[in-house]
N, C-alpha and C positions, 0 to 999 in steps of 0.2 A: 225251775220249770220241770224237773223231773230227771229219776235215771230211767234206762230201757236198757235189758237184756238186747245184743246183736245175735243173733243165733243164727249156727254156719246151716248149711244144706246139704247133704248129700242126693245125688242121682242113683235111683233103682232100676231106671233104663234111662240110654239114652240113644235117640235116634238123629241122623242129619238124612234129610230128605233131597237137597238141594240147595245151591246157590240163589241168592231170590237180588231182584234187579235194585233192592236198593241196596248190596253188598252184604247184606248181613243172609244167614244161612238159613232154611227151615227145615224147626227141631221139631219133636217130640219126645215129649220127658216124661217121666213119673219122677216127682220130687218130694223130697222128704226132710222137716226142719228136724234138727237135733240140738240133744242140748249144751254141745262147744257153744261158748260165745263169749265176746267181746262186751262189754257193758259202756254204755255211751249214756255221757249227763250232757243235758243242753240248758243253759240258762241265757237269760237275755242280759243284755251289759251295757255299758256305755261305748261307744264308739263303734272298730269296724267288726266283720265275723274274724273270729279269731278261732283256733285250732290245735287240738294240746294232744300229743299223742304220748304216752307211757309218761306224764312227766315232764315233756318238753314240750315247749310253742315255737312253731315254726310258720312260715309263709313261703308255701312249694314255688316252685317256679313259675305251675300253674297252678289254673285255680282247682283247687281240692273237690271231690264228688259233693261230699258232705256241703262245700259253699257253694255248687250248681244245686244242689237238690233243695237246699236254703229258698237260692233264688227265686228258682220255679217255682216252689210253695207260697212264697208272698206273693207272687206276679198271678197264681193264680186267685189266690182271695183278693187283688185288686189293693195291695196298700204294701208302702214300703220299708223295706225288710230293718228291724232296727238292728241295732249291735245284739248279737249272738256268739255266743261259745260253747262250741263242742269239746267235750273232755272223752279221749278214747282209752280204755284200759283194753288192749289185745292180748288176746289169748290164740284166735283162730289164728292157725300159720297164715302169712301171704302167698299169691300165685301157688294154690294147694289145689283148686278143686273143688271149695269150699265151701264160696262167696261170701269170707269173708269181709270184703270191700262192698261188695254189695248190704248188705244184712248191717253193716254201718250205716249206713245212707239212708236204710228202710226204717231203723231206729230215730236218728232224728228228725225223718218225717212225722213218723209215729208222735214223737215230745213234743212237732211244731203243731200237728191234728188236735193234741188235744189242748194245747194251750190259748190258741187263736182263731182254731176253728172246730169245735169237736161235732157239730152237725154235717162235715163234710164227708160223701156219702166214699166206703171204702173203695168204689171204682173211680173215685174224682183223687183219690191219695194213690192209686197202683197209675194213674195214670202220669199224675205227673213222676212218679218214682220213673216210667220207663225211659222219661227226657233223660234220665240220667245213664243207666243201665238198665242191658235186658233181666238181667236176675234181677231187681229189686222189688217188680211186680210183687213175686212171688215169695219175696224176703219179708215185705211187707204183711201182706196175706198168712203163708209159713200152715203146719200141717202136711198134709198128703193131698198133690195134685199133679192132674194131667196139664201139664205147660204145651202148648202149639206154639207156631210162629216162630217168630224170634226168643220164645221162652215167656212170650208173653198175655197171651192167651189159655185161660186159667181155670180149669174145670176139679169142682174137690171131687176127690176121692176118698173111702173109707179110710180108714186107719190102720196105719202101721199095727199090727197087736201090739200087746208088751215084750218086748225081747231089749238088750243089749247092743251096741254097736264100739266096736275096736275100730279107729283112725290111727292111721299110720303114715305117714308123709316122710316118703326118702329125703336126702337134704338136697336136693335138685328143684329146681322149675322145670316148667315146661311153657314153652312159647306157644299159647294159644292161637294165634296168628298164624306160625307154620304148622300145628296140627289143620285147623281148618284147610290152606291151601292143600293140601295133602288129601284132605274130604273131598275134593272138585276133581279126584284123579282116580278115584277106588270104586270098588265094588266091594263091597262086602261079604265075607264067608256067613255070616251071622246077623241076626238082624233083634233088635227085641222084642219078642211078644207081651205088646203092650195088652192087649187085650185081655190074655191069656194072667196078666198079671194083676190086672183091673178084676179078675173073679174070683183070684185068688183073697184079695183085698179084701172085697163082698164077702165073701167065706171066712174071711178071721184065718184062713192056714199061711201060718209061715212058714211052713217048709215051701209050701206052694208059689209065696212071696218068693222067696230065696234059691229057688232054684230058676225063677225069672229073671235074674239078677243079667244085665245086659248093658254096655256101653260099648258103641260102637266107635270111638276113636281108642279103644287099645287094638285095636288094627292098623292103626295109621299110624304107633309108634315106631320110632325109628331104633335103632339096634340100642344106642349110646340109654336108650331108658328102660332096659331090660330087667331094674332092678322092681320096677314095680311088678314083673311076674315071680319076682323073688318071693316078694312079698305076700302077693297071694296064697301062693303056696303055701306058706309058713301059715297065715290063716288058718288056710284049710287043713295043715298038718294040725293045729292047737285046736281046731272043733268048731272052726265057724260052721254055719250051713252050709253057707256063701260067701264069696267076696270078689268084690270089684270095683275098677277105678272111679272117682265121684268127677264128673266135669270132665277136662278136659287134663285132669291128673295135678301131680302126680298120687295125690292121695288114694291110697286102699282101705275100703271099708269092710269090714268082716261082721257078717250079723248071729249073733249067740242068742239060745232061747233063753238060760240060764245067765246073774250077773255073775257069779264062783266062775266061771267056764270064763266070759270076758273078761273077770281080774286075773286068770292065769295067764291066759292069752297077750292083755296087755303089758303084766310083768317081767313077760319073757321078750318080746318085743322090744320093749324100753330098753334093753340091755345093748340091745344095737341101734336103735332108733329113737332119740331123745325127745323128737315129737310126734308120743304116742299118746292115743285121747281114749277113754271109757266116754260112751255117752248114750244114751235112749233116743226114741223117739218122743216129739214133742206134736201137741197139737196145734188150731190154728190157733191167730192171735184172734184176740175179743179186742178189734181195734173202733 
């Protein structure tokens, strides 16, 4: 059936507006695919869905995104789902900031689109991606866009110019869960100008881009995760324009006009942080 690049996402702002009554928060994002990724093969098989990650087959406790997002995809074209196997080779770290779990799920929708349904129009595939998750709309999609709602509400935006991106993921998580509770309690000192980054985009200026550079749960961080200002820093000492956390962390991104500038940047990095990534902007997909 095919392989598919997963390729992660970084956030260039991000905003929470509010609690919204079905529990989930309303955002505003400017997002941006890059080229970290995971590469996911899907082929059809005998029996049940089955799920292979680095190497090994396992059957989670529950059911795996990739076999909800399965589901929903045959239950929408009306016919039922034969045996399927996803093969994941990971790269994106997990619980980073990333999505890379998301940008999984958006890829094997992607391999089920064209295999069984390739007239299916690309808001009939973001839609069922969001049954699954709220990033995968936009996983699916991928490029430069303004994300509303729950991340799910998807307006493109120009593009990233050509520049460079430095990922760096301290070896921590961060519990997405108590950052958001943490969102329903704050005011913000900062907030992102999305607007003001949207004309920047228009204009091709990356300094302009990067000096928009805006997430607003590094406010809500709590002391014990301090090391993501370490890191910034260190960025900004090596030459990024900018840099800032992607999601809901821990990952810092650093954006370089120059690739010489990110290969120093990231060599010097790597020396204390083993998962450090060189990566570009990417555009959308031709799905």
């Amino acid at each position: 059936m095919g392989t598919q690049q997963a390729l992660a996402k970084v956030n260039l702002a991000l905003d929470i507006l509010g609690a919204r009554p079905d529990g989930y928060h309303e955002l505003r994002m400017v997002m941006q695919t890059v080229s970290l990724h995971d590469t996911v093969s899907v082929q059809e098989t005998e029996g049940d869905f089955t799920l292979h990650v680095d190497g090994e087959s396992f059957r989670p406790g529950e059911t795996s995104m990739e076999e909800r997002a399965a589901e929903a995809f045959f239950r929408a074209v009306g016919r039922s789902m034969p045996g399927i196997s996803v093969t994941l080779k990971k790269r994106i770290p997990a619980y980073a900031g990333l999505g890379g779990g998301s940008a999984d799920v958006a890829a094997v929708l992607r391999s089920l689109r064209q295999q069984y349904c390739p007239d299916m129009p690309e808001a009939e595939l973001e839609r069922i991606g969001l049954t699954v998750g709220s990033d995968v709309p936009f996983c699916i999609r991928g490029g430069t866009a303004l994300a509303a709602g729950r991340g799910d509400r998807l307006t493109d935006l120009p593009p990233l110019p050509p520049c460079w991106l430095v990922l760096c993921k301290p070896s921590f998580g961060i519990p997405t869960p108590e950052l958001f509770a943490l969102a329903d309690t704050r005011q913000y000192l900062r907030r992102p100008d999305i607007e003001g980054m949207h004309l920047a985009l228009r204009q091709g200026y990356l300094e302009g881009i990067a000096a928009k550079l805006c997430n607003v749960f590094e406010e809500l961080l709590p002391p014990q995760y301090n090391e993501v200002f370490v890191i910034k820093e260190r960025l900004l000492t090596l030459g990024a324009l900018n840099a800032s956390m992607s999601g809901s962390g821990p990952t810092v991104f650093g954006i370089f006009r120059s690739r010489e500038a990110a290969e120093r940047a990231a060599q010097a990095l790597e020396r204390e942080y083993t998962k450090t990534y060189l990566a570009e902007p990417v555009g959308k997909f031709q799905v």
